[in-house]
KOLVEXLUM-341399 format. One record per residue (C-alpha): x, y, z; residue in three letters. Coordinates in steps of 0.1 Angstrom, whole numbers, plus 5000, padded with zeros to 4 digits. Layout:
<recs>
XYZALA...
</recs>
This chain:
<recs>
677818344525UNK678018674504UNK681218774525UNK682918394521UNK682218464481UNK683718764482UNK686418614496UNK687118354474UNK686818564446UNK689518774458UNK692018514466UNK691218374428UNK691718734417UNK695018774438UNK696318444418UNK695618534388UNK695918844366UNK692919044350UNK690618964316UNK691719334304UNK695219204312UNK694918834293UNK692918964266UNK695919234251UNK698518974244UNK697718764216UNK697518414214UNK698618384179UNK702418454188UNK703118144206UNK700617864203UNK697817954178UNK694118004183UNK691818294183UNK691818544212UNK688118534219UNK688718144222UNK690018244259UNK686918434264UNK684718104280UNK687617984301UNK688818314314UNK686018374332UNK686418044350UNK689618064361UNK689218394371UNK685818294394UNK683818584386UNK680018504383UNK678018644357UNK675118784376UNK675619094402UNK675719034437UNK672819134458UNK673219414484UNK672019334517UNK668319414525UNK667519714545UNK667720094547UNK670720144553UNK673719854536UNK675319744568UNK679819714563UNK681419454553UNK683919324574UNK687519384568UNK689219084550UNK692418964557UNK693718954525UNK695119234504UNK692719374483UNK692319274448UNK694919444419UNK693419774399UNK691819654366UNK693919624337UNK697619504355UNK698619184368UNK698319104405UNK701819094421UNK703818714423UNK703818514455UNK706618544476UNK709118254464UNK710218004493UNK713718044504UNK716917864486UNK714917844452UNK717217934421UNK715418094392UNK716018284364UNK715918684369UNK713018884363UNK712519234355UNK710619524342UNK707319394323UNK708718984325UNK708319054361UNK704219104360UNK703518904330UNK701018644336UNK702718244330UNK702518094295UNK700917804306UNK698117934324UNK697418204292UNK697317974268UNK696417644288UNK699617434277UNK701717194296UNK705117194298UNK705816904276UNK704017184250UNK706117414254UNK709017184254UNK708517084220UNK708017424205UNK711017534221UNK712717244199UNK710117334167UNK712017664169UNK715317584176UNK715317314148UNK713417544122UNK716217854129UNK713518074139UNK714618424154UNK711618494178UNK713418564200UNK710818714224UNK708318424225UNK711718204233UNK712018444261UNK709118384275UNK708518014268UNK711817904282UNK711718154308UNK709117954322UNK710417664313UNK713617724338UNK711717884362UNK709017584369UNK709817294350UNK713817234348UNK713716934369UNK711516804343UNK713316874316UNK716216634320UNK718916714296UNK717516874278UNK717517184299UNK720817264293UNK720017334253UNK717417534263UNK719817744286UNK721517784257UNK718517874233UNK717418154260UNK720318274265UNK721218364228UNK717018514230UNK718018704254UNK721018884240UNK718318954215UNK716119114237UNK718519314259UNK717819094283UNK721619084298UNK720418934334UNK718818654319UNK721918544296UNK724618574328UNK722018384343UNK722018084321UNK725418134312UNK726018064348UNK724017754347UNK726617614317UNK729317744328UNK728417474359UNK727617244344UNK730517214314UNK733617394326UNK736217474298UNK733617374273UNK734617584241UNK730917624233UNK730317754266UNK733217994255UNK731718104229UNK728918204241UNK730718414262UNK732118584233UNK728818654219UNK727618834252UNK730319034246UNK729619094209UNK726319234224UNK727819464247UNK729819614220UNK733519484238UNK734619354205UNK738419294216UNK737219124246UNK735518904223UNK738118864197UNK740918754223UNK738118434237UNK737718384200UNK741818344193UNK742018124223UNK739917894211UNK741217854180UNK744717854194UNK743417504211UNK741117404180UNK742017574150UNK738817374135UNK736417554153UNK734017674125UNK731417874150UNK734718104165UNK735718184130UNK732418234118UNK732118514147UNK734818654140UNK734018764108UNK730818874124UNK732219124145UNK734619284114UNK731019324100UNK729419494130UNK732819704129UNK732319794097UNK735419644087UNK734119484053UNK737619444038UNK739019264065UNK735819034070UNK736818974030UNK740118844037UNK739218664066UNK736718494051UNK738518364017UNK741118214046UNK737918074059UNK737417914026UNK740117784017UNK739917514045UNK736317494043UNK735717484002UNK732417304010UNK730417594034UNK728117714007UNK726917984039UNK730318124034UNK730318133996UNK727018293999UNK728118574027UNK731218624009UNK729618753975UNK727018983999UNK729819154011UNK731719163974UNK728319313963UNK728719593991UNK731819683980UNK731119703947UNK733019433930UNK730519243908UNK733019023889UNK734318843923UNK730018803934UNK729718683902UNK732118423910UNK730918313942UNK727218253930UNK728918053902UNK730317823932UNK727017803944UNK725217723915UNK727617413906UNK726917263941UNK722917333941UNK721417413908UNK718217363913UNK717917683937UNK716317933921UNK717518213945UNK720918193934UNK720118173894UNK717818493904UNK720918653922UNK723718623892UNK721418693871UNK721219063891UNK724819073892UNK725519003854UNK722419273849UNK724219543872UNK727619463854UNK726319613822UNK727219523786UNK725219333762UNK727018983770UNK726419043810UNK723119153800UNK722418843774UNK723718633802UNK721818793827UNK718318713808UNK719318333804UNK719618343843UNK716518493848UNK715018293826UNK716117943845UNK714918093877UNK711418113863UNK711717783850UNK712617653885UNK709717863904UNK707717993879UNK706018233909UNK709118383913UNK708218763902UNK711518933908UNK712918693884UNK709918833860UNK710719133863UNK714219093857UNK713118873825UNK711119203815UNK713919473821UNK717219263808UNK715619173776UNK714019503770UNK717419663774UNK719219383750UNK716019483728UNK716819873722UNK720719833722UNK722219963692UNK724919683693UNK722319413690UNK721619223658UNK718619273642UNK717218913649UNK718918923684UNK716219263691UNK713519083674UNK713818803695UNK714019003731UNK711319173720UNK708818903721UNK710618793751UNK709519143770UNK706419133756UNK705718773770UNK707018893807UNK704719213804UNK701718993797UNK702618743828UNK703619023851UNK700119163841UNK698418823846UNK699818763877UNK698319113891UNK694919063878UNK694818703896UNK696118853927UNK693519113934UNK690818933923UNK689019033951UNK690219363962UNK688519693953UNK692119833945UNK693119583921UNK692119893892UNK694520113908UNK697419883910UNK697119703873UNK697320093863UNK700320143880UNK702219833868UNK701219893832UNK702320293837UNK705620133853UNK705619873820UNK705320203798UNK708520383807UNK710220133790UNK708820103756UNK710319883732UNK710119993697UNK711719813665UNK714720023649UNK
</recs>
């Protein structure tokens, strides 16, 4: 009985991989939960009992006979995978993807589970890319008859994961898969281009990118990654030009706009990011963000009008999210500066005087509430009024 046990326990241990193992990935990352939650179940699933087993009784402990399966894996790694049946087409695995344990059984989720968080993520832009490795990893591997068509999104999802994570076997592999499956498809293409973006062939990738166009000059997403690679190259001038060519067809891509006075700000010229956060502001002005970011602009342009402008900017992002400290700050420094410059008016000093006062108080306020309840609170309210002090505005 003690041998059949011993047995079982083995085959259970051969299936599945070791507490130690389970216990150093956190559940957190993909699907919530504590990971002491696991702690009833895994012992379960793993069949280990949790009273020793008795030695047999007698002088000397007789042998146990050999058993014909392989012995159970060392503590602390995963047991190896069954051998796969023959003809089945799955996704490559390698390195540490090859003994990880599955998703599912770690985290006791079906498949319809992870199908939907594989859409919460792609719908919600999120860049993890490693957790979509591994969910849709799966996913392919055991479930893509399930899946219907909505496997070939997910091929897609993965694939642009796995250029991500390095993980160049995986994204030929599902490349492969949609290259199948839509033939000439100018998405397809592009996601060509963008394995090649991640070996570093840029003019590779440039050449698929002027093809496409060539056949449909409105392709957004092949311009788009085009001005991505004269980034990656460095080439900030040139991703300048091509993207106010970008623009002028596309007046409306407040994306562009936005990337286009990032890379005015890396080169320097102000007055032009100025320009393009204008064009933003007139479409959405109720986003706080870009208020903040002229605002920063006019401030780093200098002058009393930029930096009068500047503290009306600042001022409106606070008014739109009043928790927006950056925007306090900025409230604090602009007016302190209009406040000690010798071309201000006397009443025009006076009056961004209280204004700097009135940010120092709710900059203060807002440390105090935030470490409430934090021994180190004392230490930090001293450094943010010794940061306050170095700018001390006095009435001339």
């Amino acid at each position: 009985m003690a041998e059949g046990k011993e047995k079982k326990t083995t085959h259970q241990n051969h299936k599945r991989p070791s507490a130690s193992f389970l216990l150093t990935l956190c559940p957190e990352r993909l699907f919530g939960g504590s990971p002491y939650s696991l702690l009833p179940t895994l012992a379960a699933r793993l069949g280990r009992s949790a009273t020793p087993q008795r030695r047999p009784s007698g002088g000397v402990p007789q042998a146990a006979a050999p058993s014909p399966r392989p012995a159970s894996p060392r503590r602390g790694r995963p047991p190896p995978s069954p051998p796969m049946r023959a003809g089945a087409v799955t996704a490559p695995r390698h390195g540490a993807a090859a003994k990880m344990a599955k998703v599912s059984e770690m985290y006791d989720v079906t498949w319809e589970d992870m199908r939907d968080k594989m859409r919460k993520w792609r719908e919600e832009n999120y860049r993890n890319s490693e957790q979509i490795v591994d969910v849709g990893e799966e996913l392919i591997n055991e479930y893509a008859s399930k899946l219907g068509d909505d496997i070939w999104i997910i091929y897609e999802q993965v694939m642009i994961a796995a250029l991500d994570c390095s993980r160049d076997d995986l994204a030929m592999f599902c490349l492969q898969e949609l290259r199948r499956q839509f033939p000439g498809s100018h998405r397809v293409k592009r996601l060509t281009g963008m394995r090649f973006e991640a070996m570093e062939r840029y003019d590779d990738a440039i050449q698929l990118y002027d093809r496409i166009l060539q056949e449909d000059s409105t392709n957004t997403a092949a311009r788009k990654r085009k001005i991505a690679i004269r980034k990656a190259q460095g080439k900030n001038l040139e991703a300048i030009r091509e993207l106010n060519e970008y623009l002028e067809q596309f007046v409306g891509d407040q994306e562009a706009w936005h990337e286009l006075a990032e890379l005015y700000i890396n080169e320097h010229d102000y007055a032009k990011a100025a320009f393009c956060l204008e064009e933003l502001m007139m479409t959405n002005p109720h986003n706080h963000l870009y208020c903040q970011q002229y605002a920063e602009v006019k401030y780093t342009q200098g002058g009393l009008e930029n930096l009068e402008l500047s503290r009306k900017y600042f001022a409106q992002a606070l008014k739109l999210n009043n928790r927006n400290m950056r925007a306090l700050f900025g409230l604090y420094m602009s007016a302190s500066h209009i406040a000690s410059n010798p071309k201000a008016s006397a009443k025009m000093k006076k009056d961004n005087m209280k204004y700097a006062s009135w940010a120092a108080n709710q900059i203060n306020r807002a440390y105090q509430f935030a470490g409430r309840s934090k021994k180190e609170s004392k230490y930090s309210l001293k450094a943010v009024e010794d940061m306050l002090e170095t700018l001390q505005i006095t009435q001339s």
